[in-house]
TORPA-294298 format. One record per atom (N, C-alpha, C): x, y, z. Coordinates in pm, whole numbers, plus 32768, in hexadecimal, padded with zeros to 4 digits. Atoms other than C-alpha are relative to their C-alpha. Example, Ala and Ser with C-alpha at 12.3 -4.5 7.8 and 13.67 -1.06 7.14 Angstrom:
2
80597F898000 84CE7E3E830C 805A80788000 7FAE7F897FFA 85577F9682CA 7FB3806D8049 
END
This chain:
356
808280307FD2 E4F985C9D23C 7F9C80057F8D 8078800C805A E3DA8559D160 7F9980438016 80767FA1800C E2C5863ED110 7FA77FA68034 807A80467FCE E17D85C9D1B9 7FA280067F92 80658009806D E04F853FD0DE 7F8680647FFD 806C7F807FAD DF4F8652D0D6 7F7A7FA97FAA 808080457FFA DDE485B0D0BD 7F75807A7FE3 8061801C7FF3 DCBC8615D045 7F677FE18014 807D804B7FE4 DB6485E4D0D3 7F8980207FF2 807680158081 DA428583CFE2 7F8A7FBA8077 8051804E7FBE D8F48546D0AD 7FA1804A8003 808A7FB47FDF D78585D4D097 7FDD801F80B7 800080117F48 D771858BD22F 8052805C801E 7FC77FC87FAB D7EA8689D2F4 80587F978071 7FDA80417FB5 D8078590D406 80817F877FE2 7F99802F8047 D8F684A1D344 807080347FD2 7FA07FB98040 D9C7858FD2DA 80598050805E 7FA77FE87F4D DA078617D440 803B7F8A8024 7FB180607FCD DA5384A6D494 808E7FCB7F9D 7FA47FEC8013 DB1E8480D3A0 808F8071800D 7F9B7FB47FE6 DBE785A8D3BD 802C7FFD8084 7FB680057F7E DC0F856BD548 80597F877FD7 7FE080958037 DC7583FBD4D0 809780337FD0 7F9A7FF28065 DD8C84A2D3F6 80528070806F 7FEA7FB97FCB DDD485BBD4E1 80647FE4805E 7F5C804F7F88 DF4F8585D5A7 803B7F9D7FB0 7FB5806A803A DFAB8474D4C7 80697FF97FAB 7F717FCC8048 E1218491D45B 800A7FF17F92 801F801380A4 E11F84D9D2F7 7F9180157FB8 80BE7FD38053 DFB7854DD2A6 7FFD80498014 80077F637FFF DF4E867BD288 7F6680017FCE 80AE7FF78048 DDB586A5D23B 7FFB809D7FE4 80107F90806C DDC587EBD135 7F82804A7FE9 80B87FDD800A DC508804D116 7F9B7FA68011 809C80557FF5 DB1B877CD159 7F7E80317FB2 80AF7FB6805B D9C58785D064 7FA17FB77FE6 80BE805C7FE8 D8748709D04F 7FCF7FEF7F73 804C801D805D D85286BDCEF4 808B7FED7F62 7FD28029804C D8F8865BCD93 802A80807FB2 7FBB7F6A8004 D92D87AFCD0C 8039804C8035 7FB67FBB7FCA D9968851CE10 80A87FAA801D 7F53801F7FDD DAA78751CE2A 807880457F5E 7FAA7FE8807B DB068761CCB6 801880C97FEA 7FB07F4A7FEA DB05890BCCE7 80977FE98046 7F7A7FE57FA1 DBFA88B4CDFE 807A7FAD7FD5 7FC980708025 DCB587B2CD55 8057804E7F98 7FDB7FB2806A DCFB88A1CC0C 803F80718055 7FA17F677FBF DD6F89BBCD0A 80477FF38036 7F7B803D7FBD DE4C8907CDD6 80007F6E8026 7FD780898013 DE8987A6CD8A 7FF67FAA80A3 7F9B803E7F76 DE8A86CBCECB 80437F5E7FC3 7FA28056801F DF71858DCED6 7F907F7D7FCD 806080718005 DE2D84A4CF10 7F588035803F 807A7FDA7FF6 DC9B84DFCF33 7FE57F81801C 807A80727FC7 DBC183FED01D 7F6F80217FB5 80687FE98061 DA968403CF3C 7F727F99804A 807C80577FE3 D92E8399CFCD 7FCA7FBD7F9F 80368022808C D89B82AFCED5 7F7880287FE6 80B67FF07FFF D70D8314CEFF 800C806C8034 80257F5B8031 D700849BCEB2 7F8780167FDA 804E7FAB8056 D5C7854DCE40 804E80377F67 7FB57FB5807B D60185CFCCF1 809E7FC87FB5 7F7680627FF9 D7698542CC91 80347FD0806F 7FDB80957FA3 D7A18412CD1E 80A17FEA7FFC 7F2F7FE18014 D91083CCCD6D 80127F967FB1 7FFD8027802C D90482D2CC77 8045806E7F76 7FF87F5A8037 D8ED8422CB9B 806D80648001 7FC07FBC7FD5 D9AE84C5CC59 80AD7FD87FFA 7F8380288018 DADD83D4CC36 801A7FEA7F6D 7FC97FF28096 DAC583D9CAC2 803D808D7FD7 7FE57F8E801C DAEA855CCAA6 807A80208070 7F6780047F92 DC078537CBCE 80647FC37F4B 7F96802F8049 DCB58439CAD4 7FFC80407F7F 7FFC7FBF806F DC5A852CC980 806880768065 7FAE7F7A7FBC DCF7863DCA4E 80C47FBE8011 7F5B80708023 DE30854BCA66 805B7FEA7FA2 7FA3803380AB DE468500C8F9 805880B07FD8 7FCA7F718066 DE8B86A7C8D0 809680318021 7F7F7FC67FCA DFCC86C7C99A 80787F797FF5 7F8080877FCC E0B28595C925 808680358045 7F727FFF7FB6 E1DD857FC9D2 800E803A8086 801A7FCF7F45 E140860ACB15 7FDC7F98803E 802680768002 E0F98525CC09 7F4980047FF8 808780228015 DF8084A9CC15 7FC3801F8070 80457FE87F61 DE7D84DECD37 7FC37F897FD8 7FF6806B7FF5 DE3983ABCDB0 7F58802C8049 80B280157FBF DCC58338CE37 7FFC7F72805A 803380667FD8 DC478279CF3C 7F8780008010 80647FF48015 DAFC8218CF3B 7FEB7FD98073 804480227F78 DA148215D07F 7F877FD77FDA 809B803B8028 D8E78128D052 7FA87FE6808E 807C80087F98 D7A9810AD11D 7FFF7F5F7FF1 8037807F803A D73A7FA6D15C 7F7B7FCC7FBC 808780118023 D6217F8BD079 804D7FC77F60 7FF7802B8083 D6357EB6CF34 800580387F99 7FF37FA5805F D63C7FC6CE47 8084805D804D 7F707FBF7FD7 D73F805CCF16 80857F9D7FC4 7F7D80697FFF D8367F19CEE1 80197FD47F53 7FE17FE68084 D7EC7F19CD72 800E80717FF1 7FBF7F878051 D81E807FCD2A 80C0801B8050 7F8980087FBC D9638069CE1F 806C7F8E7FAA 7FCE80868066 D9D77F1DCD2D 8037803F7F80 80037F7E8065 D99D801ACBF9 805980157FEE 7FA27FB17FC7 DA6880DBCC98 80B17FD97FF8 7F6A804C801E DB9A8001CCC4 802E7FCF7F7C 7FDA804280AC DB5B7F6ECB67 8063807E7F96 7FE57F6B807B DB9080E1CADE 8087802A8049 7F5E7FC97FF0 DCE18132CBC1 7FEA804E8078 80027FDA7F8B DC758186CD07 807A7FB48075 7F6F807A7FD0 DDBD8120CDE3 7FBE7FA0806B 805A80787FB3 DCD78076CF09 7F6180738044 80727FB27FEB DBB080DFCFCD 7FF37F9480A2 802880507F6F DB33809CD13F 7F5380257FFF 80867FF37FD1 D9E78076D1D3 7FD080618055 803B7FA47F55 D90C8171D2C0 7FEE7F7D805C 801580567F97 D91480FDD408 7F57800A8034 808A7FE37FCF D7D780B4D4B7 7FF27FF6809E 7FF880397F62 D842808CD633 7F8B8053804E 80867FE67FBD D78980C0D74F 801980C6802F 7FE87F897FD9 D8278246D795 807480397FAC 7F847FEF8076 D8E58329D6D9 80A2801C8036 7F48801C7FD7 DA4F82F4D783 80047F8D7FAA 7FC98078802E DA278197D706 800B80157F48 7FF57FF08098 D9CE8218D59A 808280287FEA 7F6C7FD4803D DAFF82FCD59B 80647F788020 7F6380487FE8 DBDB81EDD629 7FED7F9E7FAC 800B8055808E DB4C80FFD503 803280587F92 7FDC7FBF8078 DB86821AD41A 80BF802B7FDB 7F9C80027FE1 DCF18248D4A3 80477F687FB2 7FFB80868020 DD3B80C0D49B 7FEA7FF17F52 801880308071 DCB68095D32F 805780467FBF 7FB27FB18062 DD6181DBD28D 809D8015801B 7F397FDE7FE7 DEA781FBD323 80617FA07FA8 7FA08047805A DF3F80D7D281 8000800C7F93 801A7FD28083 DEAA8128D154 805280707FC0 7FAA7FAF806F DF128275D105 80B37FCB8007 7F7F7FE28004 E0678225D188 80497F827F85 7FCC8044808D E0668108D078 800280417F9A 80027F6D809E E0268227CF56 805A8043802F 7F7C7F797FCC E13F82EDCFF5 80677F977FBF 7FB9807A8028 E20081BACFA7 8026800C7F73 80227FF0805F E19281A9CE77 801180587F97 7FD87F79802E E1918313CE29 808E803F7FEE 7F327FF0801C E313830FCE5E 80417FBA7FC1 7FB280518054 E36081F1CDBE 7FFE801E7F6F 802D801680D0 E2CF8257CC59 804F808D7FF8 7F867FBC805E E3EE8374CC42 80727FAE803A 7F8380377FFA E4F78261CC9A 7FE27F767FBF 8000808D8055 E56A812ACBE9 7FB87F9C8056 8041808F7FA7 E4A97FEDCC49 808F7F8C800B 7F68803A7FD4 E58E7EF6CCFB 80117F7C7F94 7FCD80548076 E6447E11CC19 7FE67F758035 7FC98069800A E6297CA9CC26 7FE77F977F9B 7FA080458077 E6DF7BBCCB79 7F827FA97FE0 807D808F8016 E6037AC5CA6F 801B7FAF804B 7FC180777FDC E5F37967CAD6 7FB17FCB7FCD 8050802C8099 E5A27895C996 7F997F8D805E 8057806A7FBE E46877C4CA18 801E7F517FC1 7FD580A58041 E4AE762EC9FC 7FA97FC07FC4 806580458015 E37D758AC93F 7FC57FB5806A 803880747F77 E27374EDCA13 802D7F557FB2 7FC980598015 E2CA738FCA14 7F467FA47FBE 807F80568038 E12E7318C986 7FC280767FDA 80707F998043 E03B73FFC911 7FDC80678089 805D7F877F74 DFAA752ACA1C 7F807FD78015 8095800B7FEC DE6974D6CA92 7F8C8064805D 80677F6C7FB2 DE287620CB57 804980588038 7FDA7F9A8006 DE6E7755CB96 7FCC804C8078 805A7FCE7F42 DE677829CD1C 805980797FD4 7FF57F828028 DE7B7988CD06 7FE180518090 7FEB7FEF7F79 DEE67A56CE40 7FF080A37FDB 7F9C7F8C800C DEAF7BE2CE26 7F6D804F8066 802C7F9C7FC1 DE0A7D05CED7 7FEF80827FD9 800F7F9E8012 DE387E6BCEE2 801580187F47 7FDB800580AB DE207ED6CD5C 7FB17F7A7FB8 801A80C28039 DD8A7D7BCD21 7F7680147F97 803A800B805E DC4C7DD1CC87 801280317F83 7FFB7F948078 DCA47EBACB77 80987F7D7FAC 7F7380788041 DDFF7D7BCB3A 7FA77F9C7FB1 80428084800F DCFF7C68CB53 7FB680047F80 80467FD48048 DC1B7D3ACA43 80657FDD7F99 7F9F801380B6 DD617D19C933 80117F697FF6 7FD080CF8034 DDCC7BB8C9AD 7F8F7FB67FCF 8077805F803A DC747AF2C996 7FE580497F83 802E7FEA8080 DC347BA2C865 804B7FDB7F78 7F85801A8033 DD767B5CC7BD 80277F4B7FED 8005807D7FEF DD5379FEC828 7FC47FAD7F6F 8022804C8066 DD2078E9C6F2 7F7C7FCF805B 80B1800D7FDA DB7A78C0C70A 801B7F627FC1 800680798020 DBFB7759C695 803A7FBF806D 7F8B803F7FA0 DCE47714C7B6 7F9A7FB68058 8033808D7FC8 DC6975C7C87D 7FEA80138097 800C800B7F82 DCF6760FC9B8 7FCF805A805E 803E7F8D7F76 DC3B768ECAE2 807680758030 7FD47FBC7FB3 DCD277C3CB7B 7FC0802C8093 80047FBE7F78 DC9F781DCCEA 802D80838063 7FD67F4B7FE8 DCC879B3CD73 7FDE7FF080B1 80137FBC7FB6 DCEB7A21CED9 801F807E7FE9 7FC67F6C8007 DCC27B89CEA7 7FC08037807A 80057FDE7F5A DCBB7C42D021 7F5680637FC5 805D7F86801C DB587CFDD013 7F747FBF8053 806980307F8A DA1F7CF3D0EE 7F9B7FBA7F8D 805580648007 D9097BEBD0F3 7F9E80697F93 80367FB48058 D8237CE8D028 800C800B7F6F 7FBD7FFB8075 D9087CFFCEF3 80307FC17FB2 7FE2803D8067 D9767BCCCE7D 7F657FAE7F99 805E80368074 D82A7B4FCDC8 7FF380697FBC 80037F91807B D8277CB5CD0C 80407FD47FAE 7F5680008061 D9A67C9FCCC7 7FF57F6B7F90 800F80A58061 D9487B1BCC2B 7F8580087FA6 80497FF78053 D8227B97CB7A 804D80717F90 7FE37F808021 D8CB7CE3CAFC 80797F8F7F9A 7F9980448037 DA037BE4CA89 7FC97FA87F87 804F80278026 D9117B14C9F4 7FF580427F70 80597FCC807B D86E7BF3C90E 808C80537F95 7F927FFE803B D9D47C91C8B3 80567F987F94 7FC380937FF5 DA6D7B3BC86D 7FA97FA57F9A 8074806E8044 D9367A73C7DF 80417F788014 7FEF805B7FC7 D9CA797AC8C3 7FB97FD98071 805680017F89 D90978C8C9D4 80608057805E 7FCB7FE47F96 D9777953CAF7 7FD7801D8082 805C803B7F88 D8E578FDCC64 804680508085 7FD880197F83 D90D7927CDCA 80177F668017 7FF7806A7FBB D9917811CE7D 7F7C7FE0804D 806C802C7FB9 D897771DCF0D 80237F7A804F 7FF0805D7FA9 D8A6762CD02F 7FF97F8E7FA8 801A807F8026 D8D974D4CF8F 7FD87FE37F7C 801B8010808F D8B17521CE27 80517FBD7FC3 7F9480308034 D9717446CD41 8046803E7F82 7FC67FB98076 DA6374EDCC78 7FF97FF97F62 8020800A8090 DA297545CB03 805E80017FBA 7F927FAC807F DAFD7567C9E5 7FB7808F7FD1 800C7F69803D DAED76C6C92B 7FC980868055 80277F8E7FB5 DA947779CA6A 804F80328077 7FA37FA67F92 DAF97876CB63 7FE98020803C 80287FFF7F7B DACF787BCCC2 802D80518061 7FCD7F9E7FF9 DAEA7996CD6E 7FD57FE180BB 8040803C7F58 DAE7794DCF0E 7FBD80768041 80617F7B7FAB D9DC79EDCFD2 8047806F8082 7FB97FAB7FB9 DA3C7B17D0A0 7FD37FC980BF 801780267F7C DA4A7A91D22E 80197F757FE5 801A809E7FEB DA73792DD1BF 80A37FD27FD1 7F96800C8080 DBCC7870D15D 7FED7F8D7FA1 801380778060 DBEE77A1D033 806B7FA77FFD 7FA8806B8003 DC857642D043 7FAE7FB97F7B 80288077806A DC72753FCF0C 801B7F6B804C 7FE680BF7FDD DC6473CBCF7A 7FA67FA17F9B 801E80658096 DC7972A2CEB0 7FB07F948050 805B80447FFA DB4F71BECECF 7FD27F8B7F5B 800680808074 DADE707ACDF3 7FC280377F88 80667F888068 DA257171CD0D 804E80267FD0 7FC17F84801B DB417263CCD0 8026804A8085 7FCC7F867FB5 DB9E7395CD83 7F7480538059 80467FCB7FAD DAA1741ACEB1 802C8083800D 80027F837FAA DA7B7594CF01 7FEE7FFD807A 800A7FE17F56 DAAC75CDD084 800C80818016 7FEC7F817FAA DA5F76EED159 7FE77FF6806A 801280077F6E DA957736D299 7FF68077804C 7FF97FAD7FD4 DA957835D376 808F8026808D 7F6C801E7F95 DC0E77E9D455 800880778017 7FB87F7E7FD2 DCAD7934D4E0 803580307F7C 7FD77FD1806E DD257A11D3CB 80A97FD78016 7F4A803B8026 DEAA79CFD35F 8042809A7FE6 7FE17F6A7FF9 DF537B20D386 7FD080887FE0 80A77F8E7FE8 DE0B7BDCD3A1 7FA87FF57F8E 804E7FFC803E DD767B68D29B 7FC87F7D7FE9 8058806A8058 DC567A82D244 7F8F801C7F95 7FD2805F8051 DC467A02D11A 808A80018023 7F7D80288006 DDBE79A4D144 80397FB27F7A 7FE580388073 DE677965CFFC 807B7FB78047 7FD1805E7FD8 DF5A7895D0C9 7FBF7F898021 802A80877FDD DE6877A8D147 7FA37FBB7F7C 802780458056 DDED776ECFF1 80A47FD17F8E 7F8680467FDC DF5A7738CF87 80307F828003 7FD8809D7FC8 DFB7762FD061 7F9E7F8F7FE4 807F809F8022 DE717555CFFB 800580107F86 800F804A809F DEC47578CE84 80617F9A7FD2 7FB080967FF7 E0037468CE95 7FD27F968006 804680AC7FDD DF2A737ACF31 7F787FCE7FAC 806E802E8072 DE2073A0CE44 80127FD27F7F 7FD28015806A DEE873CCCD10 808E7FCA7FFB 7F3B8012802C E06B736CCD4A 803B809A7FEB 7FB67FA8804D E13D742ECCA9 7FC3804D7F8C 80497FF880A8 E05C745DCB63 7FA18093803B 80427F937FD4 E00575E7CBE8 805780698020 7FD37F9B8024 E0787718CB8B 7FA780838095 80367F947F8B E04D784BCCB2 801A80837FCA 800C7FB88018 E02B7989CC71 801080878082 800B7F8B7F93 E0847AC2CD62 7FEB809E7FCE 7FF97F698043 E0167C1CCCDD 7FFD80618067 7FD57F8B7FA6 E0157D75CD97 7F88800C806C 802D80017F84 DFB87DA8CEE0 80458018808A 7FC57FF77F70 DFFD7E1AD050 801B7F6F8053 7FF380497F9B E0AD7D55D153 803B7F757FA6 7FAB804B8015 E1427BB9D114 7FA07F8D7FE3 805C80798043 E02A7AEBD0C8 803D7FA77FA4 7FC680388075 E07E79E8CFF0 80AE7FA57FEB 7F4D80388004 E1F779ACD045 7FFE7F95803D 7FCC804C7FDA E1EE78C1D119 7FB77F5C7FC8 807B8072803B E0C677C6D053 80357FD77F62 7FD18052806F E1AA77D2CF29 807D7FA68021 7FB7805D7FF8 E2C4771FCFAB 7FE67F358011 800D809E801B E20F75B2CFC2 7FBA7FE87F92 801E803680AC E1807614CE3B 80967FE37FDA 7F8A80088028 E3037638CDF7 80327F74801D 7FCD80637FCF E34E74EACED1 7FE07FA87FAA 8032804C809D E25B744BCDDB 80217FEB7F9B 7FE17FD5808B E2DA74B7CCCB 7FBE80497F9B 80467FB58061 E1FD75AACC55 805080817FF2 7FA27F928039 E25C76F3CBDB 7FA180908038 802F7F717F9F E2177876CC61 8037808C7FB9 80107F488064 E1E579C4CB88 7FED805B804F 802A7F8B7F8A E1ED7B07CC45 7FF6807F7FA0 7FF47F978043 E1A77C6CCBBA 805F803E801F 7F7F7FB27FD9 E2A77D34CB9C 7FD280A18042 80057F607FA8 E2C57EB4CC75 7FD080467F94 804C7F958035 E26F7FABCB70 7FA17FE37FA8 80927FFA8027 E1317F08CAF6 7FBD7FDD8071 8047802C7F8E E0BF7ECDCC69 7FE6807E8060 807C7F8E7FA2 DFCD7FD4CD33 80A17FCF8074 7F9B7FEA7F84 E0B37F5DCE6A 80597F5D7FD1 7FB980747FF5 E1C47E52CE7A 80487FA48046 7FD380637F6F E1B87DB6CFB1 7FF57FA37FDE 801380AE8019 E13E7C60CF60 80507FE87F9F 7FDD804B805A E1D27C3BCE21 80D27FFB8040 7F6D7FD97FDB E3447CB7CEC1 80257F948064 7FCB806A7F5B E3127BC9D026 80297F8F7F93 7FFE807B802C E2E67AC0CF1A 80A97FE67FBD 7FB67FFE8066 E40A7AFCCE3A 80807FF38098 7F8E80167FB2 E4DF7B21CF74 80117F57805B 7FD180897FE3 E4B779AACFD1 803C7FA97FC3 7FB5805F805D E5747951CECB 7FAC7F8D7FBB 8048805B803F E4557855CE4D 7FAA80387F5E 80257FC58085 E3EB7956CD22 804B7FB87F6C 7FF9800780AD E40378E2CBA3 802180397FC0 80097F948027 E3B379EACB07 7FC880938034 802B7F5B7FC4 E3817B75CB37 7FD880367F8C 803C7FEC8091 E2A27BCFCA04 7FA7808D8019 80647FA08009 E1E27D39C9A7 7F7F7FB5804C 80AE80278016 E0507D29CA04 7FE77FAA7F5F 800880308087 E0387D18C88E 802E7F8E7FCA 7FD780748027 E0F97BE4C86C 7FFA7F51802E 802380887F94 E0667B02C973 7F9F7FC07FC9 8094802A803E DF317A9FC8B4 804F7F8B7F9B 7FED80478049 DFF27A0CC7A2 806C7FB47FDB 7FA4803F7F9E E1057984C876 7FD37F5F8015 804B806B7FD8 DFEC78B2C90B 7FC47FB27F93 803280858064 DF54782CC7B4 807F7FD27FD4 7F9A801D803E E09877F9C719 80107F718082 800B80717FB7 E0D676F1C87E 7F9A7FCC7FF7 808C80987FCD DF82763AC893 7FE07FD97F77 7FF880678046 DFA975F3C72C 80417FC07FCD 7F8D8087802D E0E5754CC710 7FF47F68804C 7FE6807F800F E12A7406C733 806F7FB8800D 7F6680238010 E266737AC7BE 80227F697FEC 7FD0809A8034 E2E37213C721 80047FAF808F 
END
């Protein structure tokens, strides 16, 4: 039997910290170790007995868990070959909450949920339940996989696109900001073609995450906008609650958003942006699946593949989790299975060839 994850819990609030710990309390495989009201007292408790993973409030008095997850991850660097204590970050909804929570992920936070705000506190815990359970049990995942081999699979030499690439859709999630931070940066600041990102994250966070990319990058880089016409040299990052479709219009290429039912719980849906890049571009479009919970993505590359476009996935031991990139690889429609590190220049190397 597998050891249970022991947790934890980082929160100035008393009251939060009770809901979380009822939240966590019975749940097969957790274990809540401690509870503390502030950024020192975690890192005392952290240095005296390690836990597996720390829920970390982001808006502390005095060290901020921003703070508080840097001296978590210095405390990390002193014991190699142990495993790591892992962080999730709990953000308030307030705009300085969703950028210092962004930060956060940029620097190696594994994910982070929201406080609830319901109308009574059963419903908070049963939001706080709902949000964290899958979570940690994805870092348990995680946490076991990085002392065993990552699963093997075989290359499969990619075929040249058959015309030039003219754009680029990018499918990832959990882990995504701190990926997205190497890929767009890594990216040729000469490269032509538009790229397009569903990365899973609330309505709050993606105009940070596209300014924050931005200023990294010294590439434009936007939210999606109803009916904008697509640019060259920029990167469109779809708003959180909305999905992104491309459609081809006498102009070029239209941005669409809609608001349809989410696509296996999530909207943005990097499937339903996907299936509308064939019809915009053909074949001439390269997809991208990096790390992330759950299957997003698998089923929106099979009519880029029908096209004839082509499909890069990250490989398991540079991916936070490897659900998405794994559903994908198991439809048999994968290309390639490339490091993080090697996807950036994967993608210039395709959008600037040229096939006879």
């Amino acid at each position: 039997m597998s050891l249970p994850v022991r947790v934890l819990i980082v929160d100035d609030s008393r009251i939060y910290r009770a809901a979380i710990e009822e939240a966590l309390t019975g749940q097969d495989g957790i274990v809540v170790c401690g509870s503390v009201w502030s950024g020192p007292k975690a890192l005392e408790h952290v240095r005296a007995q390690p836990p597996d993973l720390v829920t970390l409030d982001v808006e502390m008095p005095g060290m901020n868990g921003l703070d508080a997850l840097q001296a978590i991850q210095a405390f990390n660097a002193t014991r190699p070959g142990q495993p790591e204590v892992g962080v999730i970050m709990v953000s308030a909804y307030t705009s300085r909450g969703a950028e210092a929570t962004l930060q956060a992920l940029q620097a190696g936070a594994f994910d982070f949920i929201e406080k609830p705000k319901e109308a009574s506190h059963a419903q908070n815990v049963q939001s706080l339940r709902q949000q964290l359970t899958g979570k940690i049990r994805a870092f348990q995942q995680r946490h076991r996989r990085n002392g065993s081999q990552p699963v093997a699979v075989p290359p499969r030499p990619a075929a040249p696109p058959r015309r030039a690439v003219r754009a680029v859709v990018v499918a990832v999630s959990t882990g995504g900001p701190r990926a997205l931070s190497q890929l767009v940066t890594e990216l040729d600041p000469q490269l032509d073609q538009p790229v397009f990102i569903v990365q899973h994250i609330p309505p709050e966070f993606t105009k940070p995450l596209a300014e924050s990319l931005a200023r990294q990058s010294g590439r434009r880089v936007v939210e999606g906008v109803q009916g904008d016409l697509v640019q060259p040299r920029t990167i469109y990052i779809a708003p959180g609650g909305q999905h992104m479709l491309l459609r081809t219009v006498r102009e070029g290429v239209r941005i669409v958003l809609n608001q349809q039912p989410p696509e296996n719980g999530f909207r943005p849906s990097a499937n339903v942006l996907f299936r509308s890049a064939p019809l915009a571009y053909g074949g001439d479009v390269v997809a991208v699946v990096l790390t992330g919970m759950g299957n997003d993505g698998s089923e929106g590359i099979e009519p880029i593949k029908r096209a004839g476009g082509l499909v890069l996935v990250q490989d398991e031991a540079s991916s936070v989790v490897w659900g998405m990139p794994g559903s994908a690889v198991a439809t048999g429609h994968v290309d390639e299975v490339l490091p993080l590190n090697q996807i950036a220049a994967r993608i210039n190397s395709l959008c600037k060839k040229r096939s006879p």
